[in-house]
N, C-alpha and C positions, 0 to 999 in steps of 0.2 A: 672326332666328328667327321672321319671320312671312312665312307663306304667303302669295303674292302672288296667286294664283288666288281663294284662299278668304276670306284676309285672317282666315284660324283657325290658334290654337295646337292643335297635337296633340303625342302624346306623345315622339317618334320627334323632333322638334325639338326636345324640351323636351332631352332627354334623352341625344342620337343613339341609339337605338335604331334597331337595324334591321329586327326583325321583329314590333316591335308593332305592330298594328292602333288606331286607336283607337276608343272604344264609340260607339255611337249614342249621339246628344245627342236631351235633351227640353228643349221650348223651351214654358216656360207660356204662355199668353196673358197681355194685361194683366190686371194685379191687381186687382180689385172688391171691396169689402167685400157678405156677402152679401147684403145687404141690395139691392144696386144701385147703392148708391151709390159713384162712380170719385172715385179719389185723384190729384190734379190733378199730369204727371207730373214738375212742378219741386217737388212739397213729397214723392212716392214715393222711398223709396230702398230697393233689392231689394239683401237679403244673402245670401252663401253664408260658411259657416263651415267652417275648415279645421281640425281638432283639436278633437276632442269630447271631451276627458278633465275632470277637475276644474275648470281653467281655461276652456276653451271654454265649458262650461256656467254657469258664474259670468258670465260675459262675454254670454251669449245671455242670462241673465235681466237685466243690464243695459240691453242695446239693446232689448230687446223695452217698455220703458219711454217709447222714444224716440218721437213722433210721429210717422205717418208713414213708419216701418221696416215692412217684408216680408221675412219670412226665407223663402226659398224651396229650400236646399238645406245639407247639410252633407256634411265628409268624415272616416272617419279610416280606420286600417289597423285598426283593430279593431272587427270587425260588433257587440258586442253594444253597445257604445257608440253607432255607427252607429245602433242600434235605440233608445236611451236616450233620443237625442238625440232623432229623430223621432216619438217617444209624447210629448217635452217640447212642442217646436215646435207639433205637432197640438192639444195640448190649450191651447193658449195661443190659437192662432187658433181653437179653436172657440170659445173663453171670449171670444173680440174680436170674434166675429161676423163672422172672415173667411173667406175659401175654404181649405178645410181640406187642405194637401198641401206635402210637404216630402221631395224626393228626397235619397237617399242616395249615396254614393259613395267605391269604395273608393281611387281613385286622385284627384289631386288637378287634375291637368290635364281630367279629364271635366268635372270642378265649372270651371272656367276659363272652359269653352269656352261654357257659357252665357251666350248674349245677350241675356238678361234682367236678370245681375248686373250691381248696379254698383259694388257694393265688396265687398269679402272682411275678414272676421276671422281672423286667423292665430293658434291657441293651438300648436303643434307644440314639441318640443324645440327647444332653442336649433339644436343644427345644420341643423335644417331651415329656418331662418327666411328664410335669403338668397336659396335657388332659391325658395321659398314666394311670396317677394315679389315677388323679378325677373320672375318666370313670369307673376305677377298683374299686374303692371306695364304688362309686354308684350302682356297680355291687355288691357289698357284698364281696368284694376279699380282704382277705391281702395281703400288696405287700412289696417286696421287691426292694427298685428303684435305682439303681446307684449313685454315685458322680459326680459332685456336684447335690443338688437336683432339680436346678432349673436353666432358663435362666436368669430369672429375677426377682428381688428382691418380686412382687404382685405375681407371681404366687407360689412363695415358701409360703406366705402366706395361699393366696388361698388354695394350699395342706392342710397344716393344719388344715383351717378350715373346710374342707368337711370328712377328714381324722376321724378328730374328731367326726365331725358330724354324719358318720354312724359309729363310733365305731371301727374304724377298724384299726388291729395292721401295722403299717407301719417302714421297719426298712431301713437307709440309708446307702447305701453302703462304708461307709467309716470304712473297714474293721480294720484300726490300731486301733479301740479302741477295739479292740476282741486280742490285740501283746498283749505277756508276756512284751516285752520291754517297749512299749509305756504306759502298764498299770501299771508297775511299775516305772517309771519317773511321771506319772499320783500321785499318791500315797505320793511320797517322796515331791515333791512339795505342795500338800495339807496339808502335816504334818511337813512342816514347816523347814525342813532338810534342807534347804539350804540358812534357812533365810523368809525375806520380798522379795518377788518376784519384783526388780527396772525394769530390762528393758528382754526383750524376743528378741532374731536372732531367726525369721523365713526361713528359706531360701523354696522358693518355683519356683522363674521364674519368665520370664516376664510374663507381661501384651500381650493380643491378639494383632494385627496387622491386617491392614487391609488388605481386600479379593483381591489376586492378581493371583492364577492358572487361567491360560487356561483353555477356554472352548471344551469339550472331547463330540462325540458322546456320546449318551445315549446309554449303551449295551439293546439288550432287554427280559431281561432275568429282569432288573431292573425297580421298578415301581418310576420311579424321583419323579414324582408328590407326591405320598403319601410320599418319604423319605422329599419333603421340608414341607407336611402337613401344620401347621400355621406358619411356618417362612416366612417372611412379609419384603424381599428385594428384589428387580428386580439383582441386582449386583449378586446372587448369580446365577449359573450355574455348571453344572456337570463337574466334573473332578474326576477320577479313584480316585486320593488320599481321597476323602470325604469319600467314601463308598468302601473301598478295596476289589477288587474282590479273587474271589478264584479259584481255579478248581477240578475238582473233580479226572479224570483222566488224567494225573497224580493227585496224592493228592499234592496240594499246598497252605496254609494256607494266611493269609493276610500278607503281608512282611511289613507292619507299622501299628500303631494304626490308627485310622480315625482321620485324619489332619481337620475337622470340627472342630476342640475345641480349634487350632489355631487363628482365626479370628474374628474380632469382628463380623464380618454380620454373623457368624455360633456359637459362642462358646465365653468362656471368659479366655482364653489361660494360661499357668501357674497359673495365678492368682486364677484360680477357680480350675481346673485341680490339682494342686497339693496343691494350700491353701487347697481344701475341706479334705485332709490329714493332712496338720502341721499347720493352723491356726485353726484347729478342736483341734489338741491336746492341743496347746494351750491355748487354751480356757476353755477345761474343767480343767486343770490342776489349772487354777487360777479362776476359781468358775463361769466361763461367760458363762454355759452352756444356753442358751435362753435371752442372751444379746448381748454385745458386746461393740467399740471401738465409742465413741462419737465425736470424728475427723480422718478423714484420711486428710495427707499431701502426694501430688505425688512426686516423685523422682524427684528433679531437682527444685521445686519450693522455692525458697529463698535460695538455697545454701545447699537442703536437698541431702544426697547424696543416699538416701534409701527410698521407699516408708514407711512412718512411720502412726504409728496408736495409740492413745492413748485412755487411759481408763478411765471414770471418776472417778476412787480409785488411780493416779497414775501412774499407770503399763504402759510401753511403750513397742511398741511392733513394730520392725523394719524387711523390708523385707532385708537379707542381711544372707553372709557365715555363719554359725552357729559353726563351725571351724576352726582353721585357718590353718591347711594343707592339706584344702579340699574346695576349693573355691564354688564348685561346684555342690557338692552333698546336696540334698533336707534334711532337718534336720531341728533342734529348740535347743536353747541356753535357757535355763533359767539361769538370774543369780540373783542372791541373795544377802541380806546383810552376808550372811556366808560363797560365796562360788558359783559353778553354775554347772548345772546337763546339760549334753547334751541327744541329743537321734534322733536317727534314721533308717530306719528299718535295726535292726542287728547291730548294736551300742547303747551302752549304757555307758557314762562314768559320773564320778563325778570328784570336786576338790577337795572333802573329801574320798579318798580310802577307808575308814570303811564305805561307803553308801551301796556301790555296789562295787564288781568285776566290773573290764572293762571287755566288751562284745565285740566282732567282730566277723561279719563272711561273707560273701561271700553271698549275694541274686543276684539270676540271674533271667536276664531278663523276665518277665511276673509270676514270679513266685511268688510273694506278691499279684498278683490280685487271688490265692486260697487261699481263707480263711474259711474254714470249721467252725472252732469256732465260725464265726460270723454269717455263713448261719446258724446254731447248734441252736445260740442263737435267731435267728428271729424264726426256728421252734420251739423252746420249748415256745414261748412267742404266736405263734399262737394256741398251743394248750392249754397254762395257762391266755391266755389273759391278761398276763403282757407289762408294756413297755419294748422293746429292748432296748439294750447299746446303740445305733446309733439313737433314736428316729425321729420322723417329725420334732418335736421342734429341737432337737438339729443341725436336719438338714437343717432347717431353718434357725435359726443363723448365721452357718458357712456359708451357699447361699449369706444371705444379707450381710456378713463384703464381703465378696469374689469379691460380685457387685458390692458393693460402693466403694471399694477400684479400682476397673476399670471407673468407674463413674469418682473420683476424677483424675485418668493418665488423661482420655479424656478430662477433662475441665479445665485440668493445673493448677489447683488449689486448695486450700484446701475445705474439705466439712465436715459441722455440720452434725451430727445424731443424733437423742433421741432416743436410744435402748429401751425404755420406752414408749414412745408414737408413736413410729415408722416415725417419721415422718422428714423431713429437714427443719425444722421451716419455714424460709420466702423463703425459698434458692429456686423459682420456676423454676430455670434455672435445678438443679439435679431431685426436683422431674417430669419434665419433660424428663429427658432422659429416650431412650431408653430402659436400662439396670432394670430403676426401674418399667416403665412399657410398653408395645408396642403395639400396634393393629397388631390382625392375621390376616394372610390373610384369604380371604373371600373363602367358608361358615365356615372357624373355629371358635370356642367360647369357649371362657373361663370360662363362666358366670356359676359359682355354688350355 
């Protein structure tokens, strides 16, 4: 997919398109703070940002904390966002004393093609994540991509392998492995403090539902078309709640996250949403980072009262309350033959008091998706060419339990998995769903 002449991605490769053109590219000069003074160019690292909604912009006020970051460009399908973004960006570097200027773009391959980026931030819907990245990949970008990593079990593969293949540092946004909390329940669990790890409460949500809003004129300020890019349903149509509008005057921000991650034809609803958090943790905690659970059983099937996930060393791993004066709240139970470690974000308890202090404290709303430490950690690993804490791999893992455990709700039944050869042995009923793999709509491709 790369131009040998030019040794540039355009879109018409990205894409096969046959009659698109691609835009004139703007190439800034080196970056200066205004002052004159140059940013020596192993400690610079120039970003472009690909989804400017809620996330994106929690995420830009993150990195912009970073040392050293220059945000020089963003993209989304929706201009007034577009515009959001760039009155945020501008007013940050003039408040930093840098050169004030931050192109916009409504296609994502334009943003690419600059050779001035050298890593990319990906907030988009989940089904954009995998051309999002591949594309950045192949462009030479390290990218930073959201949670969960993927729609579907092949294409979080897919990531990895092209990921790999041009070398390129990729860090997944599942920012709790960057928590003092989570990395100290991480820790205590490994070294055995609370025992042989028997059985894990995840508590995460349900599983997606399916696709039931009303269908909403299309505003048009919004590009629909490019926001469904390769999702590959007719059922789906526009409604406000997919892609939360904003305004600008008055200032009024999005008043809910994008309800796309509810539904199965858009998203893979708690299950991935908030598993790509507490069945992430737990994972690492008891050594499954690049593995995972070789049965999932759905809630309900033979009298299970919890979606349940088992390990082949044992370890049970059940979707359900992780406290019990908290039915509610998203958390992970470890327990042990000596006892059991809870954790959640801003809790942290033992049944052994000499473990840990109990932890509590108050996280408000939207305020865990700033996570400076982890954006920290993806730029210092793009300038040492180390792996992140949040790796492709590990973000792979956590994609594929997160799918197959939606895979298993939807076929009411239990499902085999070899975390080892990837595969559902004879089961052609799962590896035919959906989930594990789909055709895009047409001219999108996957093919790397």
């Amino acid at each position: 997919m790369t131009d040998k002449k030019t040794n540039q991605l355009n879109r018409r490769q990205f894409l096969g398109y046959s009659a698109l053109g691609l835009a004139g590219l703007t190439i800034l000069p080196s970056w200066t703070l205004a002052n004159g003074v140059r940013l020596a160019p192993s400690d610079r690292v120039v970003l472009g940002f690909i989804g400017l909604g809620q996330q994106g912009c929690s995420d830009f006020n993150s990195f912009s904390s970073c040392p050293g970051v220059q945000v020089v460009a963003g993209c989304d399908v929706e201009s007034i966002k577009r515009e959001r973004f760039k009155q945020l960006v501008e007013a940050w570097q003039t408040k930093q004393n840098m050169v004030v200027r931050c192109d916009m773009y409504e296609f994502y391959e334009d943003l690419l093609n600059r050779k001035d980026i050298d890593a990319v931030s990906i907030a988009t819907p989940d089904h954009w994540h995998a051309l999002n990245t591949i594309h950045a990949c192949q462009a030479k970008k390290d990218v930073y991509v959201q949670k969960p990593l993927a729609f579907t079990v092949t294409e979080g593969l897919d990531m990895v392998k092209v990921a790999n293949s041009y070398k390129c540092v990729v860090q997944v946004g599942s920012q709790q492995r960057s928590s003092k909390e989570f990395q100290q329940a991480i820790a205590l669990v490994r070294s055995g403090a609370i025992g042989h790890i028997q059985t894990i409460y995840s508590k995460v949500g349900d599983p997606p539902k399916p696709f039931d809003l009303p269908e909403q004129p299309i505003p048009n300020t919004l590009n629909w078309n490019q926001w469904l890019g390769p999702l590959n349903d007719p059922a789906v149509h526009y409604h406000s709640d997919l892609c939360p509008p904003i305004t600008l005057d008055p200032p009024q921000r999005e008043k809910l996250w994008g309800a796309w991650r509810w539904y199965r034809e858009t998203g893979n609803g708690f299950t991935a949403d908030w598993g790509a958090h507490m069945f992430d943790i737990a994972q690492a905690a008891i050594g499954m980072d690049g593995s995972g659970p070789c049965e999932f059983i759905p809630k309900g099937f033979g009298g299970a009262q919890y979606m349940t996930m088992k390990y082949q060393n044992g370890i049970v791993m059940t979707e359900q309350p992780f406290r019990p004066d908290n039915a509610r709240a998203q958390g992970i139970s470890f327990n042990g033959t000596k006892g059991w470690l809870r954790v959640a974000r801003g809790y942290i308890e033992s049944s052994d008091p000499s473990l840990i202090k109990k932890e509590e404290r108050q996280v408000g709303a939207g305020q865990f998706e700033v996570s400076s430490p982890h954006m920290q950690n993806f730029i210092d690993c793009v300038r040492s060419r180390k792996k992140p804490i949040a790796s492709i791999e590990i973000g792979c893992s956590t994609n594929t339990l997160c799918c197959i455990a939606n895979i298993a709700d939807e076929l009411k039944r239990p499902v085999k998995w070899d975390p080892a050869t990837l595969c559902f042995g004879d089961d052609k009923e799962a590896a035919n769903h959906r989930l594990y793999k789909y055709q895009y709509r047409k001219p999108y491709s996957c093919n790397s």
